[in-house]
C-alpha positions as CSV (number, residue, x, y, z in Angstrom):
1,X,163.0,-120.4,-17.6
2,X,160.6,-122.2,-15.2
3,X,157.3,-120.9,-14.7
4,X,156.5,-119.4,-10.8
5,X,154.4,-121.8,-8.7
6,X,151.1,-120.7,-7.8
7,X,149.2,-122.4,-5.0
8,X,145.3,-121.4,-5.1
9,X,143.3,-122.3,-2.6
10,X,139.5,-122.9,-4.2
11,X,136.4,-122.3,-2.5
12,X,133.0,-121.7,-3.3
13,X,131.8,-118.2,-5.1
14,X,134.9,-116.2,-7.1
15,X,135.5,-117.5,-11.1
16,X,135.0,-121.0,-11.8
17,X,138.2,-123.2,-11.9
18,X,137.6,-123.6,-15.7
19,X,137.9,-119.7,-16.0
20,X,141.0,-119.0,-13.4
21,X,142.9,-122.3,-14.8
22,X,142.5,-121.7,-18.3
23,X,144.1,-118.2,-17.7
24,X,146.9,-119.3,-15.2
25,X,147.8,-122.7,-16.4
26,X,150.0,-121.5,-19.4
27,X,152.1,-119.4,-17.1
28,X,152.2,-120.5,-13.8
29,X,152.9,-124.1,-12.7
30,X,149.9,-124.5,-10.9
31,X,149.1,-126.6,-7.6
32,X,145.1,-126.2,-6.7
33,X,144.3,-127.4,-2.6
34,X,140.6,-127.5,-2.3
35,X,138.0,-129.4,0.1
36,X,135.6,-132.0,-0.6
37,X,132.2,-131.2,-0.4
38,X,129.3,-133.3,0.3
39,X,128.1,-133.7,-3.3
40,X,129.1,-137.0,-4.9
41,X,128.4,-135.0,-8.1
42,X,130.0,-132.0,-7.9
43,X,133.0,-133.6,-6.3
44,X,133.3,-135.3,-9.2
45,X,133.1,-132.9,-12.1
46,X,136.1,-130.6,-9.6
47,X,138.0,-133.7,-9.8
48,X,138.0,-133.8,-13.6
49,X,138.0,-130.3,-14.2
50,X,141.5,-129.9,-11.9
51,X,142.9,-133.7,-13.4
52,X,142.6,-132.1,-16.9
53,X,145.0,-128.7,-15.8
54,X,146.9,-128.9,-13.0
55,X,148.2,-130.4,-9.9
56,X,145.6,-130.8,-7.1
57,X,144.9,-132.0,-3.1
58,X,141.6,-132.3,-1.3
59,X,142.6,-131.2,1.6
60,X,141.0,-133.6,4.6
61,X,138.3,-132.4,6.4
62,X,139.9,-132.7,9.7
63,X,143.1,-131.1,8.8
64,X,143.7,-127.3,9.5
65,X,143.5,-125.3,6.4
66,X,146.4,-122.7,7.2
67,X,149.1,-125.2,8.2
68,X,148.1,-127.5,5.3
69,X,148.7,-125.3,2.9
70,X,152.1,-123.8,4.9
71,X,153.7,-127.4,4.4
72,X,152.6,-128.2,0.9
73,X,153.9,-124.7,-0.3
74,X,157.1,-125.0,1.5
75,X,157.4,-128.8,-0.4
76,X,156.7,-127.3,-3.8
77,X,158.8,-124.3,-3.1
78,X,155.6,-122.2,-4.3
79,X,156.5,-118.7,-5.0
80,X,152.9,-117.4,-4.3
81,X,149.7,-118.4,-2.5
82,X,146.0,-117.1,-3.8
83,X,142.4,-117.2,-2.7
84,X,139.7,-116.1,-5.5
85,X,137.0,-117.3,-2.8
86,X,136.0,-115.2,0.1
87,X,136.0,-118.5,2.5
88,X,139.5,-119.3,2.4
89,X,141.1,-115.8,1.7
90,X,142.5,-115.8,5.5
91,X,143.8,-118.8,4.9
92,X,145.8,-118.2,2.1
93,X,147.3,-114.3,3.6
94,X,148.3,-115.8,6.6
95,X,150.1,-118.8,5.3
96,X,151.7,-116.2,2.8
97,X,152.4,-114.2,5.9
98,X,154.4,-117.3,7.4
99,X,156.4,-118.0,4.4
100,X,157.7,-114.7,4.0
101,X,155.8,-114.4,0.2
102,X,154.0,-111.4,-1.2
103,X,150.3,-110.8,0.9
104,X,148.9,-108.5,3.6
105,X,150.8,-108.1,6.9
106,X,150.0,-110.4,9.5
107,X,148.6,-107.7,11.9
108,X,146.0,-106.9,9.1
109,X,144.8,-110.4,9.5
110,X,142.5,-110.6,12.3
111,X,140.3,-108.0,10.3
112,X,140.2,-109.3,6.6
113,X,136.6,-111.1,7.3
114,X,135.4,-110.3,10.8
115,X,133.2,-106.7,10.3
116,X,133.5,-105.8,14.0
117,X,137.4,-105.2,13.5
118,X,137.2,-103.6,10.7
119,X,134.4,-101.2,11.5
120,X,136.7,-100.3,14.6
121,X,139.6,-99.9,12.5
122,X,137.5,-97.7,9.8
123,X,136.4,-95.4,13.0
124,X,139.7,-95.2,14.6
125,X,140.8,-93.5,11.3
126,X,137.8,-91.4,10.3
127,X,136.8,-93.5,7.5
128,X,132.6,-92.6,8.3
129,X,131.0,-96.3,9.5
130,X,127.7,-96.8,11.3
131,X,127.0,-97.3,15.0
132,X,127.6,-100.9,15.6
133,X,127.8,-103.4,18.7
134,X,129.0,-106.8,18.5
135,X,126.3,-109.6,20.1
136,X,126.5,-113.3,21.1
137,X,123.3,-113.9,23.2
138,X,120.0,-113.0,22.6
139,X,120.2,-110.3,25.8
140,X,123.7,-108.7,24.2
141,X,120.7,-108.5,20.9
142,X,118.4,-106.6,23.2
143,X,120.9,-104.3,24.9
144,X,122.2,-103.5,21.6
145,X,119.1,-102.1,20.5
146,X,119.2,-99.3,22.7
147,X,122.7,-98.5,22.3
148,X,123.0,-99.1,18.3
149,X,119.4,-97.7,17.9
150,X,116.4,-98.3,15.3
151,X,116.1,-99.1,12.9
152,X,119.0,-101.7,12.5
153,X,120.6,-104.6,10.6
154,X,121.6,-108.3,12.0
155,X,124.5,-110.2,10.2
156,X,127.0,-112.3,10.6
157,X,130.2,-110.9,11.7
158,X,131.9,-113.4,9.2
159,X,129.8,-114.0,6.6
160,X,129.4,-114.0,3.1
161,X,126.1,-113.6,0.7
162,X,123.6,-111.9,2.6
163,X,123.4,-114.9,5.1
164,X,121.3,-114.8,8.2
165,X,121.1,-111.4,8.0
166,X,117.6,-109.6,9.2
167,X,116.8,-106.1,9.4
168,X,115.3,-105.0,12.9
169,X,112.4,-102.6,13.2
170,X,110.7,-100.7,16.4
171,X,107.6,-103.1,16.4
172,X,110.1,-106.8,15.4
173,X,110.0,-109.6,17.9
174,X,114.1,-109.7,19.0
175,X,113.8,-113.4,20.1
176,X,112.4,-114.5,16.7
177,X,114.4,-112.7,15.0
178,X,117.4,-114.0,16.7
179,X,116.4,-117.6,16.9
180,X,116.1,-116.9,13.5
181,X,119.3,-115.7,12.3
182,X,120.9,-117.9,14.7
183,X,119.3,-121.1,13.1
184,X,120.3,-119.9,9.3
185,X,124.1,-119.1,10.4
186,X,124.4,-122.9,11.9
187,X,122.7,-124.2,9.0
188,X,124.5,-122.6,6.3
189,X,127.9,-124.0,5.3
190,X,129.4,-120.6,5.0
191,X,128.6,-120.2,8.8
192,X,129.6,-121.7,12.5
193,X,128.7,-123.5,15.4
194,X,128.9,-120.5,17.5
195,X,126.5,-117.5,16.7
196,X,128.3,-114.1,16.5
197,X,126.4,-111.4,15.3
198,X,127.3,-107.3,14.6
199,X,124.0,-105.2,15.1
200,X,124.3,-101.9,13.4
201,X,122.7,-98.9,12.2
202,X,120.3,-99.2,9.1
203,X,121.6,-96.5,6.5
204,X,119.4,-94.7,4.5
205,X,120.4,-94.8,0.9
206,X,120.0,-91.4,-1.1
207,X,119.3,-91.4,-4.6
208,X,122.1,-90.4,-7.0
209,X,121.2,-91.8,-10.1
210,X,118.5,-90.1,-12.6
211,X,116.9,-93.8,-13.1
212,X,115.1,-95.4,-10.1
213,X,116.1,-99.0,-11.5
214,X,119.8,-98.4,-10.0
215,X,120.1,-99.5,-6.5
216,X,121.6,-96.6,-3.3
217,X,124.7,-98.8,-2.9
218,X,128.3,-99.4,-4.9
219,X,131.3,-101.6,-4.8
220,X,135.2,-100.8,-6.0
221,X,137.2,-103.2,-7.2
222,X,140.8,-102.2,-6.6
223,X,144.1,-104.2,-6.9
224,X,146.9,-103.1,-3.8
225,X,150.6,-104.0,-4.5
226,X,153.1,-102.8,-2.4
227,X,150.4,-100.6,-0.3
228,X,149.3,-98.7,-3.9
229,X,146.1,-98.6,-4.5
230,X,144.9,-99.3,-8.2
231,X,141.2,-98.8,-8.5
232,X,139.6,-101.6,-11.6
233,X,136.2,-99.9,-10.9
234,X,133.5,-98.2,-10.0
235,X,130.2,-100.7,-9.9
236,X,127.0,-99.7,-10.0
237,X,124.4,-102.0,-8.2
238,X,120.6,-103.4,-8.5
239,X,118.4,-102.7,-5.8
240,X,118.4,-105.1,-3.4
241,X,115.5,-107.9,-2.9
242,X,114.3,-107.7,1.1
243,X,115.8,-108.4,3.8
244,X,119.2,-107.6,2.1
245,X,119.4,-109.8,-0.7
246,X,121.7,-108.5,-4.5
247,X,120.5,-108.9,-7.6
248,X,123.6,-108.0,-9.4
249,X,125.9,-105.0,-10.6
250,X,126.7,-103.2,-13.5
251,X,130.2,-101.3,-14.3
252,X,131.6,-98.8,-15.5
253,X,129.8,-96.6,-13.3
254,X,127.4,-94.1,-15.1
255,X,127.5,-91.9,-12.3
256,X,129.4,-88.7,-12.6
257,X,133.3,-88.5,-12.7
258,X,133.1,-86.5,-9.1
259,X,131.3,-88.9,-7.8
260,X,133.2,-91.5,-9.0
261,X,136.2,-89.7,-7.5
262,X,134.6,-89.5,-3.8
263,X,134.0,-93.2,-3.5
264,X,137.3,-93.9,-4.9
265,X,138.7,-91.7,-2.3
266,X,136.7,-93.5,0.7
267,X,138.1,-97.2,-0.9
268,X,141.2,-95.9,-0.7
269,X,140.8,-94.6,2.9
270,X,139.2,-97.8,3.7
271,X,142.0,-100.1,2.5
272,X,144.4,-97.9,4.4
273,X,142.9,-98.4,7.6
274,X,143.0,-101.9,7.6
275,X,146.3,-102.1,6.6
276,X,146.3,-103.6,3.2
277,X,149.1,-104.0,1.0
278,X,149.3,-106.9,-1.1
279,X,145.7,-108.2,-2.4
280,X,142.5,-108.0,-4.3
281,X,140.3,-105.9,-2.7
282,X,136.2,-105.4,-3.1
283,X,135.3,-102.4,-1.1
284,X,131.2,-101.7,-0.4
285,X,129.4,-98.7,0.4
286,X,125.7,-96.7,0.7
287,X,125.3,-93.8,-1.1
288,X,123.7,-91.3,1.9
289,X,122.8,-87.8,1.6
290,X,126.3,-87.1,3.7
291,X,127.9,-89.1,1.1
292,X,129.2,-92.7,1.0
293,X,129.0,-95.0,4.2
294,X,131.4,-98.1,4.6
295,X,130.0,-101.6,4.5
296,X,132.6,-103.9,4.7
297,X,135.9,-104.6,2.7
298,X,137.2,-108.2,1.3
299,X,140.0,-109.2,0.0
300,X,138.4,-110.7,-3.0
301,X,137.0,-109.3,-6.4
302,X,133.4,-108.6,-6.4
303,X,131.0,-111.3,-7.4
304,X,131.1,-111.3,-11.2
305,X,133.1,-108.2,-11.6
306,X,136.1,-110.7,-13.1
307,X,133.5,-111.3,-16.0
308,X,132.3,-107.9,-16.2
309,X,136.2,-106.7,-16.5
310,X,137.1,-109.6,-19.2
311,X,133.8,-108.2,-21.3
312,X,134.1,-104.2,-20.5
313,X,137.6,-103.7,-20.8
314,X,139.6,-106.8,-21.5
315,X,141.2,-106.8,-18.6
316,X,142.5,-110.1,-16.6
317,X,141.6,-109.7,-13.1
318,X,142.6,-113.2,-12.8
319,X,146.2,-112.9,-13.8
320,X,146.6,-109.7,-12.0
321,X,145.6,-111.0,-8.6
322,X,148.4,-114.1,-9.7
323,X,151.2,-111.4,-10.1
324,X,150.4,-110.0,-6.8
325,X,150.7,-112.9,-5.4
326,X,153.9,-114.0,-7.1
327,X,155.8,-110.6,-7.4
328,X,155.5,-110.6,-10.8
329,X,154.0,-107.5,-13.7
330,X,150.9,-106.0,-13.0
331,X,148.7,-105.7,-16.6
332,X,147.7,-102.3,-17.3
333,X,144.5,-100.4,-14.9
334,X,141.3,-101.4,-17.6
335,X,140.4,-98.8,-20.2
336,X,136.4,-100.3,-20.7
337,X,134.9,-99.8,-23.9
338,X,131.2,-101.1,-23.1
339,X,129.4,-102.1,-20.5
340,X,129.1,-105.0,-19.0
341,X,126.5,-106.9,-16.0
342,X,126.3,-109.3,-13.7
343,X,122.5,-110.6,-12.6
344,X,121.4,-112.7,-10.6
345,X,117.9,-112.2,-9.6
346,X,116.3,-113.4,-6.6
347,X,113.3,-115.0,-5.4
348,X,110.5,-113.7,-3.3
349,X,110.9,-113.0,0.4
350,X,109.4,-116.5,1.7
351,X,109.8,-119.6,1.3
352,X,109.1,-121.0,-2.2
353,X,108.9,-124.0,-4.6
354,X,109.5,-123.0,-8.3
355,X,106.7,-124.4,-10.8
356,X,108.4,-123.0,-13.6
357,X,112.2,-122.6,-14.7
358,X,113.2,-121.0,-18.1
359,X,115.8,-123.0,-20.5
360,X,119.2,-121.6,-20.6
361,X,118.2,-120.8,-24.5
362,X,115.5,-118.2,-23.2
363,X,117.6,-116.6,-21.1
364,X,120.7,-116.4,-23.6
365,X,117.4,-115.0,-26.2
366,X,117.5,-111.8,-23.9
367,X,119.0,-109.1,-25.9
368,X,122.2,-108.4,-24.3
369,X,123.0,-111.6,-22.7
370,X,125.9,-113.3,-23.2
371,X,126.5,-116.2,-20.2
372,X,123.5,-117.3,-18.4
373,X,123.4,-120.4,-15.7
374,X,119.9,-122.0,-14.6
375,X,121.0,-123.4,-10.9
376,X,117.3,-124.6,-10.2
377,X,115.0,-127.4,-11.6
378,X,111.1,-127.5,-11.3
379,X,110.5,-128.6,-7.4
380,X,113.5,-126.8,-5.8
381,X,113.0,-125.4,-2.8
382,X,113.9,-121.9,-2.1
383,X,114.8,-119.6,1.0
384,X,115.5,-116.1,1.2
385,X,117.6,-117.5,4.8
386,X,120.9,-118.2,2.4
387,X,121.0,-114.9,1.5
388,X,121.7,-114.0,-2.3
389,X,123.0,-117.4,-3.1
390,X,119.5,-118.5,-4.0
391,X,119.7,-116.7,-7.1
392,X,117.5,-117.7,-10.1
393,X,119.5,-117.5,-12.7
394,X,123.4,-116.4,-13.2
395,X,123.4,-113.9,-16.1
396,X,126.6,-112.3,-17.6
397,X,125.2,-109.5,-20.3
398,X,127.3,-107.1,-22.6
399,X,125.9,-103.8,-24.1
400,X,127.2,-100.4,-25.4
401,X,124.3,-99.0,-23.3
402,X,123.4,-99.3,-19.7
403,X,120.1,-98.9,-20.3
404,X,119.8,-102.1,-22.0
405,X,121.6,-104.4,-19.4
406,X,118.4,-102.7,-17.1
407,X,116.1,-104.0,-19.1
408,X,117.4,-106.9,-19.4
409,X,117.3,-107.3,-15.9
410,X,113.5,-106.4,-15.8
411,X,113.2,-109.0,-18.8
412,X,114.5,-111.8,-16.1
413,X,112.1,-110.6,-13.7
414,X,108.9,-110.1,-15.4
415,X,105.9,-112.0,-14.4
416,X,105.9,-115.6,-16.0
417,X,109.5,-116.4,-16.7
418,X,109.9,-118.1,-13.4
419,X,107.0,-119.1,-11.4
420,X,106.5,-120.5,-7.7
421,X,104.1,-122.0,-4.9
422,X,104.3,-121.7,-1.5
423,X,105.7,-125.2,0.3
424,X,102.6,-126.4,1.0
425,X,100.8,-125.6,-2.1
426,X,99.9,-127.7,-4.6
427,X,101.8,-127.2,-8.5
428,X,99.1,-126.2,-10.8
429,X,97.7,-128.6,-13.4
């Protein structure tokens, strides 16, 4: 019997191509569309990577995305189209939308990655958001001060990482701050040539864990088929690096089972009101004193959760997002077993250079770590403006205690493991 064909559409962030392909390839026949990028080197070492497993297109930069991938699915007669990546996932839903295959309905579209829609819809159904205005000008900026109020948070409306994003205070310069954010969002290759920007109410996180080293905000990670919600997991997050910058997450969740059970209840609300039926879904909230707030929901897993799932609980996020996709059998919801984070900690709030970088050996030396990536040499230059995609290291640690994948975390971010300067500053000896 001939295996379905799977069309993924790559992108930057999500599982690496070795990890999805290695996973997919034996059952799928698999067709990969992805776009050059401006690294000679990196280009490359895609090319190989995709030459040794499947079929693949680098999709010309001046050709749209959507109706590319409509006419080479209709030619391979693919009988599903995926998106691990944040960046592409309207792409991929809406050609799935045009070909009749399995996806979220095409009136859900217009909200899967711009936060103003969404925040609507999530109000419009009761789903508790915070005040909000969209702004495009620096004087929509100041007149939503007044009617949003302070303290506040800039971003993106389509975004991803933390980018441009500023929080706004009572005694902030506006027009810095937007020249600011405006300057990082045009720069960035996650962002546009035309500013848009959500201002919105700062929440004040409550404390709901007994140890201070857990952050006041939580993803789910939920798989919809069919409009049923199945919840992966609960995950427990870092606290974040200023402005709003993560260092990472942790699941299971250690909080208590009825807490557990209210933010499951909210993610579920939350997919509902955005109409969500076939897809991976990463849902983000604050934990307040009223309860959890909505952030913002995308269809995509959360960043390292399909790691943390493989080493928690054996489960294949990977291959279930591939069945939703294709119509095929969902595995099993994950029973974990251990626990299992993702860290990625981040560099100071300025601008830096790094005088020191650990070897991948130190890092995997860490009790508890079991992947670790060094993106940086000695000399890189580092900005908290790209958000949390100027990690220092990309850590994937295992432990049958949670205490111990927090002090690993405080191992990677203890004085003397990595080291900076300012720009202008001189390296030491």
């Amino acid at each position: 019997m001939p295996h379905p064909t799977l069309v993924i559409i790559d992108g930057p962030g999500g599982p690496t191509p070795d990890w999805y392909l290695s996973r997919l390839c034996p059952d799928y026949d698999v067709h990969v569309l992805w776009r050059p990028g401006p690294d000679p080197a990196a280009h490359e070492r895609r090319v190989r990577t995709f030459d040794s497993w499947c079929a693949h297109v680098g999709v010309p930069a001046d050709a749209d995305l959507t109706d590319y991938t409509v006419e080479y699915a209709k030619r391979h007669s693919a009988d599903g189209i995926v998106a691990f990546s944040e960046i592409p996932v309207v792409e991929a839903h809406t050609a799935a939308a045009e070909l009749g295959l399995p996806g979220n309905p095409r009136e859900s579209l217009p909200v899967l990655r711009n936060k103003t829609r969404q925040r609507a819809a999530f109000r419009a159904a009761g789903v508790p958001v915070p005040r909000f205005a969209e702004v495009r000008t620096a004087e929509e900026f100041h007149e939503a001060r007044h009617t949003v109020g302070l303290p506040a948070v800039l971003k993106p409306v389509v975004g991803a990482g933390s980018m441009a994003t500023h929080a706004v205070d009572a005694d902030d310069d506006l027009d810095e701050i937007w020249a600011q954010a405006c300057q990082a969002y045009v720069n960035d290759p996650r962002g546009g040539a035309r500013p848009l920007f959500i201002l919105e109410q700062r929440l004040i996180g409550s404390q709901w864990y007994p140890d201070a080293r857990y952050g006041d905000h939580v993803s789910v990670e939920s798989i919809v088929r069919r409009g049923r919600v199945t919840h992966l997991a609960v995950t427990d997050k870092f606290p974040l690096s200023p402005p709003f910058r993560e260092n990472g997450s942790m699941l299971p969740s250690v909080l208590p089972t009825e807490r557990v059970r209210e933010i499951e209840a909210c993610a579920t609300a939350a997919v509902e009101a955005l109409g969500l039926t076939d897809s991976a879904v990463h849902t983000e909230f604050k934990l307040t004193a009223e309860g959890p707030m909505a952030i913002e929901v995308n269809c995509r897993i959360g960043g390292g959760a399909v790691e943390m799932l493989h080493h928690s609980a054996g489960y294949d996020f990977v291959a279930a997002t591939a069945a939703v996709a294709t119509g095929g059998g969902l595995p099993a919801a994950p029973e974990p077993h251990r626990y299992a984070g993702w860290l990625i900690p981040q560099p100071p709030d300025r601008p830096v250079v790094l005088s020191r970088v650990p070897s991948t050996s130190e890092i995997l030396a860490i009790p508890g770590v079991r992947e670790a990536v060094v993106p940086h040499e000695v000399g890189a230059r580092l900005s908290p403006e790209r958000g949390s995609a100027n990690y220092l290291t990309d850590v994937i640690a295992v432990s049958d205690r949670p205490e111990q994948l927090l002090d690993c975390f405080d191992r990677l971010t203890a004085p003397g493991l990595f080291a900076f300067h300012g720009p202008e500053e001189p390296v030491a000896g």
